[in-house]
DSSP file (Angstrom, degrees, kcal/mol; ACC not computed):
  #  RESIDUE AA STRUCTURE BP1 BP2  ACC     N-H-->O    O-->H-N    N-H-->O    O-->H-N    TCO  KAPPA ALPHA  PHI   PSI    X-CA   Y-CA   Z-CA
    1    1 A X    >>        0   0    0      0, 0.0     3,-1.5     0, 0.0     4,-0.6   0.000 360.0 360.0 360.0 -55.0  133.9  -41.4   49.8
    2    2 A X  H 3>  +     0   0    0      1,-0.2     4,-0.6     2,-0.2     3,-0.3   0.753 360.0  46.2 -48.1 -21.2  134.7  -44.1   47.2
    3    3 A X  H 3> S+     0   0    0      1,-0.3     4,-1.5     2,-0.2    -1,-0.2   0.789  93.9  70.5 -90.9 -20.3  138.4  -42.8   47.3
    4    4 A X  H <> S+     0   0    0     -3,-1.5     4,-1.5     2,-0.2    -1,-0.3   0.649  98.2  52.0 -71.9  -7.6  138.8  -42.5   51.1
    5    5 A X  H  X S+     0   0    0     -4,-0.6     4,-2.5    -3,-0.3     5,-0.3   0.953 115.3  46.8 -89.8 -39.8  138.8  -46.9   51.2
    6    6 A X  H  X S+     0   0    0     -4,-0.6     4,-1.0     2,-0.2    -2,-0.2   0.760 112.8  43.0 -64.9 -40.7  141.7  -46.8   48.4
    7    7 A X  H  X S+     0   0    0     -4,-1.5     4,-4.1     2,-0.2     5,-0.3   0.896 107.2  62.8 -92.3 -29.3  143.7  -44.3   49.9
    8    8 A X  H  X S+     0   0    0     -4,-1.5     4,-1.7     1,-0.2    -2,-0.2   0.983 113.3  41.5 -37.9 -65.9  143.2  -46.2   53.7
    9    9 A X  H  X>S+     0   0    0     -4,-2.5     4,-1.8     1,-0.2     5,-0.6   0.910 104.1  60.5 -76.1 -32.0  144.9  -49.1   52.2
   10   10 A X  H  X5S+     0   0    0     -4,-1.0     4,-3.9    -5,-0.3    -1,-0.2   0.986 112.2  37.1 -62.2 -56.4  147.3  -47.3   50.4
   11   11 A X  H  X5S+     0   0    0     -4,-4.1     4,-1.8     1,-0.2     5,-0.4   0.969 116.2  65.5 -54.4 -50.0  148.9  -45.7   54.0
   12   12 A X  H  X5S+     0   0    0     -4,-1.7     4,-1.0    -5,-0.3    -1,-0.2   0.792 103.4  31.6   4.4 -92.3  148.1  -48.9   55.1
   13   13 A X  H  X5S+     0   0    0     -4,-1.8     4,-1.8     2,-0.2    -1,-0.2   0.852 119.0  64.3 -81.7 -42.4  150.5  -51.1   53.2
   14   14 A X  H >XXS+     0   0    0     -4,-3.9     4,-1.3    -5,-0.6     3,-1.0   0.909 110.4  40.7 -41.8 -78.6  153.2  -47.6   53.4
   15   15 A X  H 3<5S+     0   0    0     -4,-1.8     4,-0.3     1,-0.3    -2,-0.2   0.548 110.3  49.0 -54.3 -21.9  153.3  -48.0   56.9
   16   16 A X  H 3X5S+     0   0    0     -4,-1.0     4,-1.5    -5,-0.4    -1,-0.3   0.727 111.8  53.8 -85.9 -29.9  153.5  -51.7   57.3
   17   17 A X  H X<5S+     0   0    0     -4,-1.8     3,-0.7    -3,-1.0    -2,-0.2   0.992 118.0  36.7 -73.7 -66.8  156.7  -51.8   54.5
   18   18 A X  G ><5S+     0   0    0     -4,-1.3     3,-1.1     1,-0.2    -2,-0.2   0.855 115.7  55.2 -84.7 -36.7  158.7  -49.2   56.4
   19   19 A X  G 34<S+     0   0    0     -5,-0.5     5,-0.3    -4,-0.3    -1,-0.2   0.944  99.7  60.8 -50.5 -38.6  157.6  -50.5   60.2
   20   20 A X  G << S+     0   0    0     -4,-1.5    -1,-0.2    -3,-0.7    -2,-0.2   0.174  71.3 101.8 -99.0  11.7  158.7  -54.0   59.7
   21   21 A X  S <  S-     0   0    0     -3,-1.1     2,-1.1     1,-0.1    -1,-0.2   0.436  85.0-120.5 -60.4   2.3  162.7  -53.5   59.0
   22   22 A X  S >  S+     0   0    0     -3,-0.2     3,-2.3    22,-0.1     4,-0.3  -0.251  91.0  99.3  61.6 -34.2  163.9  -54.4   62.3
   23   23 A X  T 3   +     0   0    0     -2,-1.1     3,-0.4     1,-0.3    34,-0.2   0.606  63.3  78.9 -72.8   6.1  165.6  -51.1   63.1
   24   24 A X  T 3  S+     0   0    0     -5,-0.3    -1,-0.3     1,-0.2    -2,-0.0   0.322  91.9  52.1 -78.0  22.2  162.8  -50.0   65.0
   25   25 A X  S <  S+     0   0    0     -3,-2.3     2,-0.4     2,-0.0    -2,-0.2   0.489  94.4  98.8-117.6 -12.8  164.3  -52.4   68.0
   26   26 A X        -     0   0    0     -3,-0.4     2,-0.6    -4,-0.3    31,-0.3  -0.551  59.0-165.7  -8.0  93.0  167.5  -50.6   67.5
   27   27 A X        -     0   0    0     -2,-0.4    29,-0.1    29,-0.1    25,-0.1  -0.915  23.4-129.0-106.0 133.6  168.6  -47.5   69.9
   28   28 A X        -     0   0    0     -2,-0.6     2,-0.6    27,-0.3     3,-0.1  -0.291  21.2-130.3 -38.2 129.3  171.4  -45.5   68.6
   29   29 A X        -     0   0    0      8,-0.3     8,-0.1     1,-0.0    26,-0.1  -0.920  36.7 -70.7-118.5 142.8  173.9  -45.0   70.8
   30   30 A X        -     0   0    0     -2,-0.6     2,-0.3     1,-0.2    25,-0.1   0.328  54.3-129.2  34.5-177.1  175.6  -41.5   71.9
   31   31 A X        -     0   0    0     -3,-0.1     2,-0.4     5,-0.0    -1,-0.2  -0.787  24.6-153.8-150.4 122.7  177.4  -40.5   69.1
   32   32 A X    >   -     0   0    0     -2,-0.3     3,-2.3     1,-0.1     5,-0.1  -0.759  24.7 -93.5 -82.2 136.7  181.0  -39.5   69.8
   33   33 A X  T 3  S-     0   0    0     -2,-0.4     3,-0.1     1,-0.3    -1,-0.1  -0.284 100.6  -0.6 -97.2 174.6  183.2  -37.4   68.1
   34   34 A X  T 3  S+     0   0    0      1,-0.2    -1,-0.3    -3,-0.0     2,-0.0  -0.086 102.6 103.0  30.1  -9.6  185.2  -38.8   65.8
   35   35 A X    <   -     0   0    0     -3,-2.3    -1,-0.2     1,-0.1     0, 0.0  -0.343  62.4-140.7 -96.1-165.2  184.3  -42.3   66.1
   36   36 A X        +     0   0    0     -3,-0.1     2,-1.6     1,-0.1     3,-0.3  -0.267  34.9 155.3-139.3  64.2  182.3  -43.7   63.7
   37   37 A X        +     0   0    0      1,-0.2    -8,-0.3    -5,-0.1    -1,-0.1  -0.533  35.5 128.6 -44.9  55.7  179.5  -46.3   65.5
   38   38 A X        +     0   0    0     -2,-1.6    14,-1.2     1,-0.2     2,-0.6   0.389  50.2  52.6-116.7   8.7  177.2  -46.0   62.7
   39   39 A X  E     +A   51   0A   0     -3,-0.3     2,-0.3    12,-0.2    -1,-0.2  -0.910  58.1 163.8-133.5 121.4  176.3  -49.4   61.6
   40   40 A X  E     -A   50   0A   0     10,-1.3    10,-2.3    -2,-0.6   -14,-0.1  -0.989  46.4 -68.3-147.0 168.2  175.1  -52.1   63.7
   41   41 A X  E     -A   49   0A   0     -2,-0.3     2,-0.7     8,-0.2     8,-0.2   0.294  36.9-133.9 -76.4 135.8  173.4  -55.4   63.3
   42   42 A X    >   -     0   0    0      6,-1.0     3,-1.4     3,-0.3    -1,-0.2  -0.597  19.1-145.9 -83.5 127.3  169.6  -55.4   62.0
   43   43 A X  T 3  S+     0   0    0     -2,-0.7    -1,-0.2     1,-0.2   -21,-0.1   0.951  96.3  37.6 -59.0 -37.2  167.9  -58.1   64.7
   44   44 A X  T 3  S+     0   0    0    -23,-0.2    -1,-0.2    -3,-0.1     2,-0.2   0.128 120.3  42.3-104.7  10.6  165.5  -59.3   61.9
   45   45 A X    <   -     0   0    0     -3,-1.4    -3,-0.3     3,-0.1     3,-0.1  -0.955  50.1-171.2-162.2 130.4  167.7  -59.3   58.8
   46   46 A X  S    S+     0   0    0     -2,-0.2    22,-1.4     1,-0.1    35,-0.1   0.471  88.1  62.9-114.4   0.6  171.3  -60.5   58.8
   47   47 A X  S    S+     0   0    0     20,-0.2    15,-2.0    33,-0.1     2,-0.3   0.359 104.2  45.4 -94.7  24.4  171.6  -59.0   55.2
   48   48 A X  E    S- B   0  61A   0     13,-0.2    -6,-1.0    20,-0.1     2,-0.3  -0.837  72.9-147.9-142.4 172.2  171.0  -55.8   56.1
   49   49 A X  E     -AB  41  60A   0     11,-3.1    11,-2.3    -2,-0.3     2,-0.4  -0.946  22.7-113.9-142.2 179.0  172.3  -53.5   58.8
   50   50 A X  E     -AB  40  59A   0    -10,-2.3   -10,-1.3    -2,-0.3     2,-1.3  -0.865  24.8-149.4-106.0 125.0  170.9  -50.6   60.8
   51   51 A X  E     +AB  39  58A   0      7,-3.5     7,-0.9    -2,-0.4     3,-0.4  -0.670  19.7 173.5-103.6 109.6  172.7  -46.9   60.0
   52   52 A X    >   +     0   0    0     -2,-1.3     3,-3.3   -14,-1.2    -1,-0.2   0.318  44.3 118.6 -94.6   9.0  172.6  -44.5   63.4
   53   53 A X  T 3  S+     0   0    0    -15,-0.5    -1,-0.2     1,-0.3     4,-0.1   0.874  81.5  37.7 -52.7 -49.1  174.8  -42.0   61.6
   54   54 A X  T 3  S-     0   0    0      2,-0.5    -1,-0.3    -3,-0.4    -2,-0.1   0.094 122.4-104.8 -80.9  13.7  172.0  -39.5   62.0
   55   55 A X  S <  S+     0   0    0     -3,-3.3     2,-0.3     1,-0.2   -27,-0.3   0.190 101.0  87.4  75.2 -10.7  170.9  -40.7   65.7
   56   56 A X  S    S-     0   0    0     -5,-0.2     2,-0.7   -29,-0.1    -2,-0.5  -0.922  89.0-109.6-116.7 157.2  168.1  -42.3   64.3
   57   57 A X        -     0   0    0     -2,-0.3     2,-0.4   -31,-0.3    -5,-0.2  -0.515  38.4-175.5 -60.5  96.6  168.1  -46.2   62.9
   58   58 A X  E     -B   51   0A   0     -7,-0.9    -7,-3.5    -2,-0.7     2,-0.2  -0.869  24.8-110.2-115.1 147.8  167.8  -46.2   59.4
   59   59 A X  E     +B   50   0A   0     -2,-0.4     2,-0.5    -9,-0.2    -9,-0.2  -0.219  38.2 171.6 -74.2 134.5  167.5  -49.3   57.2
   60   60 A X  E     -B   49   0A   0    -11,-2.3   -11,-3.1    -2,-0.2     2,-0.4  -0.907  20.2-139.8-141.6 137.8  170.1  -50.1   55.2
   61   61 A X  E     -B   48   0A   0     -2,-0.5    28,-0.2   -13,-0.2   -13,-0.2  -0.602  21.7-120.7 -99.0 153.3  171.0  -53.5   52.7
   62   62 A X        -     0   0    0    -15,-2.0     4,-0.2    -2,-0.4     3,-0.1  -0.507  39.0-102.8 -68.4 150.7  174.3  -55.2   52.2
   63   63 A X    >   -     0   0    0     -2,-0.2     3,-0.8     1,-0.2    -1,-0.1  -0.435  63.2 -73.6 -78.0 154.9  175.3  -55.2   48.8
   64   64 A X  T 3  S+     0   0    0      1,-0.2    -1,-0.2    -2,-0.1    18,-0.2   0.088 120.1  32.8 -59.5 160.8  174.5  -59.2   47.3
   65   65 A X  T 3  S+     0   0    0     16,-1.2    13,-2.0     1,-0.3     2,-0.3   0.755 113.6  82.1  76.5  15.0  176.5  -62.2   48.2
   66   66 A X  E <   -C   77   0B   0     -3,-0.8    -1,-0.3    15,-0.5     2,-0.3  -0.909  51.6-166.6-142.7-169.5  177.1  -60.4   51.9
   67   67 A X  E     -C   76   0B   0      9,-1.3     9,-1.9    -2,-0.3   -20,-0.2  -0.895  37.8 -79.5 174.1 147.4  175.8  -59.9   55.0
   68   68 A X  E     -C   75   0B   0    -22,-1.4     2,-0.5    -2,-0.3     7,-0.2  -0.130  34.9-167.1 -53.9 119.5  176.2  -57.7   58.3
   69   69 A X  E  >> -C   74   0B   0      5,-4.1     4,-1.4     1,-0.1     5,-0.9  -0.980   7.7-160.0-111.2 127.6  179.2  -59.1   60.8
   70   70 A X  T  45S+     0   0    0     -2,-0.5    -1,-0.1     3,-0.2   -31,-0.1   0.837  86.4  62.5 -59.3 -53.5  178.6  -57.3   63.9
   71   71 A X  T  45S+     0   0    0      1,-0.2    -1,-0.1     2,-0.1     0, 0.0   0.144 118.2  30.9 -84.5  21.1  182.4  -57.9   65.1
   72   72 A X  T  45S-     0   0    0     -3,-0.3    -1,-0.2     2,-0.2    -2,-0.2   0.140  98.8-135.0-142.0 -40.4  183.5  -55.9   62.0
   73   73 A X  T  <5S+     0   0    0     -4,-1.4    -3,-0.2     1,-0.4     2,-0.2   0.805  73.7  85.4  94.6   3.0  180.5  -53.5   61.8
   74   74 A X  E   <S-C   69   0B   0     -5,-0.9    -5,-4.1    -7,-0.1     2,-0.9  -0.722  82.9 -86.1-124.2-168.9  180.5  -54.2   57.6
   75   75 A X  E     +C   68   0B   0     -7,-0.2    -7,-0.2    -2,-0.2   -12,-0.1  -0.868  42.1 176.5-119.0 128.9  179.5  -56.2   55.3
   76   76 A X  E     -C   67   0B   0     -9,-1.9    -9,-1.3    -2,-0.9     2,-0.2  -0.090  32.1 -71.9-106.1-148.7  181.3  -59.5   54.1
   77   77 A X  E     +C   66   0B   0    -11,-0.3   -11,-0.2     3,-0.0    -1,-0.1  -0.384  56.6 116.4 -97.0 154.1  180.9  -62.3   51.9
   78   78 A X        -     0   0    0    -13,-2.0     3,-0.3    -2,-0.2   -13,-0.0  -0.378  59.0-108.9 147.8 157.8  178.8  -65.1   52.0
   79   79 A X  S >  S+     0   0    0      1,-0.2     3,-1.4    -2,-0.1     4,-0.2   0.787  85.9  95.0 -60.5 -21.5  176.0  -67.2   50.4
   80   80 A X  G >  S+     0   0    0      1,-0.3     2,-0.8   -15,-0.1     3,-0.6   0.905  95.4  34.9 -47.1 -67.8  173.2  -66.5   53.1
   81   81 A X  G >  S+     0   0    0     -3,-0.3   -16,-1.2     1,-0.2     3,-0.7  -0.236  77.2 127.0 -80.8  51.4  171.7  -63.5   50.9
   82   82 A X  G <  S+     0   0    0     -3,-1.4    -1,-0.2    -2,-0.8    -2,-0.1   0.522  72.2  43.7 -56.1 -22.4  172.3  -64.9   48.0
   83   83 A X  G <  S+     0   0    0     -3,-0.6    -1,-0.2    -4,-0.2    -2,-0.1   0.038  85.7 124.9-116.5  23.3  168.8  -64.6   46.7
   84   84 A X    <   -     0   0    0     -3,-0.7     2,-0.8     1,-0.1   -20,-0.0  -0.407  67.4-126.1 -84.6 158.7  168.3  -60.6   48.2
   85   85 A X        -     0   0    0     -2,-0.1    -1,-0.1   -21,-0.0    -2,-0.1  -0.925  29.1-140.6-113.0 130.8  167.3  -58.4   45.6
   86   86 A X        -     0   0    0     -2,-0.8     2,-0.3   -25,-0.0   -23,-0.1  -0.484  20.1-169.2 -79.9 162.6  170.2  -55.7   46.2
   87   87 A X        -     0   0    0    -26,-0.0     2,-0.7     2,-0.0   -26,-0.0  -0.770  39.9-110.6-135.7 162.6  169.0  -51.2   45.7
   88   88 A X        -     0   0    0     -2,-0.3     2,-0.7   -25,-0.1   -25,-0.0  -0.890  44.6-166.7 -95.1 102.3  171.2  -49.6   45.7
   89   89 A X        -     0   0    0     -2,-0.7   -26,-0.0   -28,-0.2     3,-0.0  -0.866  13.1-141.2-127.6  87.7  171.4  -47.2   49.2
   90   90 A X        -     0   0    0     -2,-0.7     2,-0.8     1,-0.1    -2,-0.0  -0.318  20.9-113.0 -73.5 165.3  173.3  -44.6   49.8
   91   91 A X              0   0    0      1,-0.1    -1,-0.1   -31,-0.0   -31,-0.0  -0.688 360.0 360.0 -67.0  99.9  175.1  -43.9   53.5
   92   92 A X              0   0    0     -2,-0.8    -1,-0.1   -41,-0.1    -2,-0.1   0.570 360.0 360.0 -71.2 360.0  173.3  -40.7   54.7
């Protein structure tokens, strides 16, 4: 009993860190072949983008000093995330 309150918070604070990325307001769309739609704009994060490569959203950051331009689909320069703490993410 004493362990079940500890491990309640533990899923707890798991679920709430991966829920809140924005790309759960994100639908993938179709995936064609050859093109390559697979990044678009995270709603809640302009340093980050959302990666649909696998048909589902997955969260993904800009490397520092950039941030997600929608009307290129990467990530460019600029101060706005200057203060993000970059990991290092690969493209699935």
């Amino acid at each position: 009993m004493k362990l079940l309150l500890p491990l309640v918070i533990l899923v707890v604070i798991a679920a709430s860190a991966y829920a809140n990325d924005g790309c759960h307001k994100v639908t993938c769309p179709a995936q064609v072949e050859g093109a390559k739609n697979w990044a678009h704009a995270n709603p809640d994060d302009p340093c980050s983008f959302c990666c649909c490569r696998t048909g589902e959203p997955k969260h993904k950051l800009c490397p520092p000093n950039t941030e997600f331009d929608p009307s290129q689909s990467k990530c460019v320069d600029s101060n706005r995330c200057l203060n993000r703490k970059f990991l290092m993410q690969l493209h699935d």
